[in-house]
C-alpha positions in Angstrom: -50.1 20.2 -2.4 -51.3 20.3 -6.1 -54.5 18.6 -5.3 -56.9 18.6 -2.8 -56.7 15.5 -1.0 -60.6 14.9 -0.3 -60.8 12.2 2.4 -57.3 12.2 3.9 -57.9 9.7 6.4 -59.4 7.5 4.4 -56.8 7.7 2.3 -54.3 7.1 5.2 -56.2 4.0 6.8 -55.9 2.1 3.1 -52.9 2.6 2.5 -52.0 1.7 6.0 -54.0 -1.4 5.1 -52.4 -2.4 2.0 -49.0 -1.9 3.6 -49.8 -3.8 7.0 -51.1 -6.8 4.6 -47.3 -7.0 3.3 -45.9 -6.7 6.1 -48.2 -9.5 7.7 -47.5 -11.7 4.8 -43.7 -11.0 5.1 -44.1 -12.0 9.0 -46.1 -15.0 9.0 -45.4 -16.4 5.2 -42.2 -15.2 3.7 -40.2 -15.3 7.5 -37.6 -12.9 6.1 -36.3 -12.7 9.5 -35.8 -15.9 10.1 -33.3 -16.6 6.8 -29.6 -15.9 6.2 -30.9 -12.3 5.2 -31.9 -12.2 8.8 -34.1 -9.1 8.7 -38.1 -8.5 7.3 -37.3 -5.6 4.5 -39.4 -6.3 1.6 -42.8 -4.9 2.7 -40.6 -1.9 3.5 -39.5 -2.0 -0.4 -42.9 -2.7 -1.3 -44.1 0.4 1.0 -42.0 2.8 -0.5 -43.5 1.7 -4.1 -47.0 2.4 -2.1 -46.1 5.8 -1.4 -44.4 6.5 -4.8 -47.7 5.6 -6.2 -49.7 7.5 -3.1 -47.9 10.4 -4.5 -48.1 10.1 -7.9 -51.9 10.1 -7.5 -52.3 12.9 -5.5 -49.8 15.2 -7.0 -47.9 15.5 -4.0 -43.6 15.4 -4.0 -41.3 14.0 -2.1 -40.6 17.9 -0.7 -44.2 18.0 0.2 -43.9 15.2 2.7 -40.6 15.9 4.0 -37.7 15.1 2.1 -36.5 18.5 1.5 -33.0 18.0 -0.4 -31.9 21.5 0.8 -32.4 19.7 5.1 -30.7 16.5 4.2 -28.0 17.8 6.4 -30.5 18.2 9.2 -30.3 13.9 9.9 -26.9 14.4 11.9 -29.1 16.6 14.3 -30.8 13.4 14.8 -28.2 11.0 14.8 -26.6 13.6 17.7 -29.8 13.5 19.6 -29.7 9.5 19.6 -26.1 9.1 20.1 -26.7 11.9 23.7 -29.6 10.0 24.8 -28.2 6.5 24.2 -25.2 7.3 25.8 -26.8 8.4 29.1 -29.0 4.9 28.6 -26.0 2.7 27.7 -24.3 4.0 31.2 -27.3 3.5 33.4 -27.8 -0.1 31.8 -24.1 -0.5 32.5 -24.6 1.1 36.6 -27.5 -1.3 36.9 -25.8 -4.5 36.1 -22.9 -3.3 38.2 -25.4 -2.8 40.9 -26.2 -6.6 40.7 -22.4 -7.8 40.7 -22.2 -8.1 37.1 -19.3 -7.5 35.0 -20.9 -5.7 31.9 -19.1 -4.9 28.5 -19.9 -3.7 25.3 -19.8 -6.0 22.4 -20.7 -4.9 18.2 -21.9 -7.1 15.8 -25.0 -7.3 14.1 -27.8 -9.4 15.0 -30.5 -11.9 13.5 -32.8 -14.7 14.2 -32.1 -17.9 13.0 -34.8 -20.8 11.8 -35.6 -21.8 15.2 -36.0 -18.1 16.7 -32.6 -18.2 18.5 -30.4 -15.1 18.2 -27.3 -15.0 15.9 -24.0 -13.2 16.1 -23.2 -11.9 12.7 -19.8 -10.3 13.3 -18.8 -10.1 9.3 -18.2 -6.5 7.7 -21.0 -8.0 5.1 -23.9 -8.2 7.8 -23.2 -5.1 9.0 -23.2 -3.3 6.1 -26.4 -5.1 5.1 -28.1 -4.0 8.5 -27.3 -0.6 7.7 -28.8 -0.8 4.9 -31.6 -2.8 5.5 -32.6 0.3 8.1 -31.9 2.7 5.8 -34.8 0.9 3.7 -36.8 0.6 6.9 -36.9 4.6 7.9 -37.1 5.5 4.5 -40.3 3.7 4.5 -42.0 4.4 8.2 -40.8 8.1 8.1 -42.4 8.5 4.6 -45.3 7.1 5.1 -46.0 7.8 8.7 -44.9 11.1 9.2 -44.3 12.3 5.6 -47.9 11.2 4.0 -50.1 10.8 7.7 -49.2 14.4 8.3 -49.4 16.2 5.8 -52.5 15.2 4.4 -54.5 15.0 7.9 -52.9 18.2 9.4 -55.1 20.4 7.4 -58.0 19.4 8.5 -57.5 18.5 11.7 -54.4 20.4 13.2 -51.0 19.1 14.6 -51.8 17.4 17.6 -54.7 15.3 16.2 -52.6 14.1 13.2 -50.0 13.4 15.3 -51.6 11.3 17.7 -53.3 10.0 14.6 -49.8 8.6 13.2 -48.7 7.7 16.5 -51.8 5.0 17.0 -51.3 3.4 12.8 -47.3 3.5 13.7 -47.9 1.3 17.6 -50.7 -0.9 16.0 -47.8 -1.3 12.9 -45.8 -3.2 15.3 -48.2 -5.3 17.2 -47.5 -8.0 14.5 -44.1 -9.1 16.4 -45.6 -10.2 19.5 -48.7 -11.6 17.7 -46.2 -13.9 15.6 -44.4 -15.4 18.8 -48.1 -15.7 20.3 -49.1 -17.6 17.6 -45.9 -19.4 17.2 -46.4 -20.9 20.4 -43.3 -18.8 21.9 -45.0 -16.9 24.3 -48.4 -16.6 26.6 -51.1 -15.0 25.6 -50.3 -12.9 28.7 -47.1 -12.4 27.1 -48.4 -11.1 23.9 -51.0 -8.3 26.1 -48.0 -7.0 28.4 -45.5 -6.7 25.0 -48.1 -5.6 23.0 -49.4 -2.8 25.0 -45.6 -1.7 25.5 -44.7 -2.1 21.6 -47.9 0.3 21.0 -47.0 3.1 23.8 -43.6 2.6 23.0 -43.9 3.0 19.3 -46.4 5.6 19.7 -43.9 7.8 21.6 -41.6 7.6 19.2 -43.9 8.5 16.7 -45.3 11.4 18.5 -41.7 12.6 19.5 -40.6 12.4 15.8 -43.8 14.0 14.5 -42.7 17.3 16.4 -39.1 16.9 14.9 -40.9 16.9 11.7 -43.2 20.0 12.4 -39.9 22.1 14.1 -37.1 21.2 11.2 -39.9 21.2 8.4 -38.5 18.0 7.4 -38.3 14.5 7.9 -34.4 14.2 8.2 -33.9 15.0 12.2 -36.3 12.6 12.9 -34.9 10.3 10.6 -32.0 10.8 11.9 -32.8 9.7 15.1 -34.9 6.7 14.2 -32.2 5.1 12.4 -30.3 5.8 15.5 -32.7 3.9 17.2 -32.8 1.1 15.0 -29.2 0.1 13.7 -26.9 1.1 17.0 -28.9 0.4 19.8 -30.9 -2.1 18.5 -28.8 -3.8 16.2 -25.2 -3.7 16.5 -23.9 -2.1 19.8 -25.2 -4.7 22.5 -24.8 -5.1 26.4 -23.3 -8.6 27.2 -23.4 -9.8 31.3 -23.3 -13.0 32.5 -22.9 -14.4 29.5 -26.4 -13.4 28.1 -26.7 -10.1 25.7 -28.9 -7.3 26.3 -30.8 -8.4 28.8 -31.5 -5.3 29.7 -32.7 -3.5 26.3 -36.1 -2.6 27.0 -34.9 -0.4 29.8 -32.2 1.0 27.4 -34.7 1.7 24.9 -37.2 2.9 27.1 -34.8 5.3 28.8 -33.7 6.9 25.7 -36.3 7.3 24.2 -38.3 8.9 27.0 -35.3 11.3 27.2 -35.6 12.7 23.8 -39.3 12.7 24.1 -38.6 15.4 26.1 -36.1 17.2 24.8 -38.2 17.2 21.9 -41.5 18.3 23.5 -39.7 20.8 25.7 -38.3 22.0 22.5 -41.7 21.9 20.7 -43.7 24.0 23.3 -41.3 26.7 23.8 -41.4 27.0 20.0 -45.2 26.7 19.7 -45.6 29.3 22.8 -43.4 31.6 21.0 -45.4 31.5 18.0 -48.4 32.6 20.1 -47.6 35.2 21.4 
């Protein structure tokens, strides 16, 4: 770092705050989602500028936080990780449905959400390319900010595992505002919104911890990159499970599956590494 950052987490909750107020706005106001662009990217744009600023300010670069040019290479360890551990989720999704007397296939195309919340096939070369890129945007921004800026600037002063867990709690509380807007939307229970928003915050937080620790082993942000966009544009958004005429019915165990599978590769990884170090 060139400076001192004085109050890191101080630092890390406003601009955490600044960034959640876009994406809030862009959730409840803009509906990004919900128009032909089909996807919620411009408080991602709007947190890269954050950061760009964050670092200007501070004197930190884009190396400091993780975006080593000299590792770019590095994000096909994470795109391999995803594509083993989604593979092994894909099959057991496929096994359960079998299980039930279903006749499971895979289908691509990207998806959306049209005005009235319904899901849309979007099987044009044009929407896919524009989901990849749209994810592009979207790592780019969590991974940056999250992992990138949350941990560099807290694990000085507070080691590893308490920035980590740190990040973790912003990045599940980041995604609480998807259930809250289908609460509040009248699309689902308050019950509902509890039960998904407890999962989207463990679930989110896993990923962040499990990312974290790619960061801290590849000192860099592009495995775990890698692996989040992964995450975001195969299994979530173009390679779906269709049975009994309904698609992914099924994705939360998907997700949840391969994600708890690289968890701990990861940490198995991580704690051999940090015992090694120790002794």
């Amino acid at each position: 770092m060139k400076k001192k950052i004085s109050h890191p987490y101080a630092l890390c909750l406003t601009v955490f705050a600044v960034c959640a107020a876009a994406r809030i706005f862009e959730y409840y106001v803009l509906r990004t989602d919900q128009s032909p662009v089909a996807e919620n990217f411009l408080h991602k744009l709007f947190g890269i500028a954050v950061l760009a600023a964050v670092l200007k300010i501070t004197g930190l670069a884009l190396k400091d936080i993780g975006f080593v040019k000299k590792r770019i290479a590095d994000a096909a360890k994470g795109l391999c990780l995803g594509a083993i551990c989604f593979a092994a989720a894909y099959s057991a999704e496929m096994l359960i449905h079998l299980a039930q007397g279903s006749k499971p296939y895979l289908d691509l195309y990207a998806t959306g959400f049209s005005l009235d919340g319904s899901d849309v096939r979007q099987t044009g070369a044009a929407a896919v390319l524009l989901c990849i890129l749209f994810n592009i945007i979207n790592v780019l921004m969590e991974e940056g900010v999250f992992r990138g800026l949350f941990l560099t600037v807290t694990k000085p002063v507070s080691g590893m595992l308490k920035a980590n867990l740190f990040a973790a709690l912003l990045f599940g509380v980041w995604h609480w505002v998807m259930p809250m807007r289908s609460f509040t939307d009248g699309e689902s229970s308050l019950g509902n919104l509890i039960v998904m928003g407890v999962g989207y915050v463990i679930l989110s937080g896993i990923m962040s911890i499990k990312w974290g620790m790619m960061m801290e082993l590849g000192g860099s942000l592009w495995t775990g990159l890698g692996d989040h966009l992964f995450n975001n544009v195969v299994a979530t958004n173009l390679l779906h499970v269709v049975a009994n005429g309904e698609a992914d019915s099924l994705q939360i165990v998907r997700i949840l599956l391969a994600q708890l599978l690289s968890f701990f590769a990861v940490l198995f990884v991580y704690l051999r590494k940090t015992k090694s170090k120790t002794e």
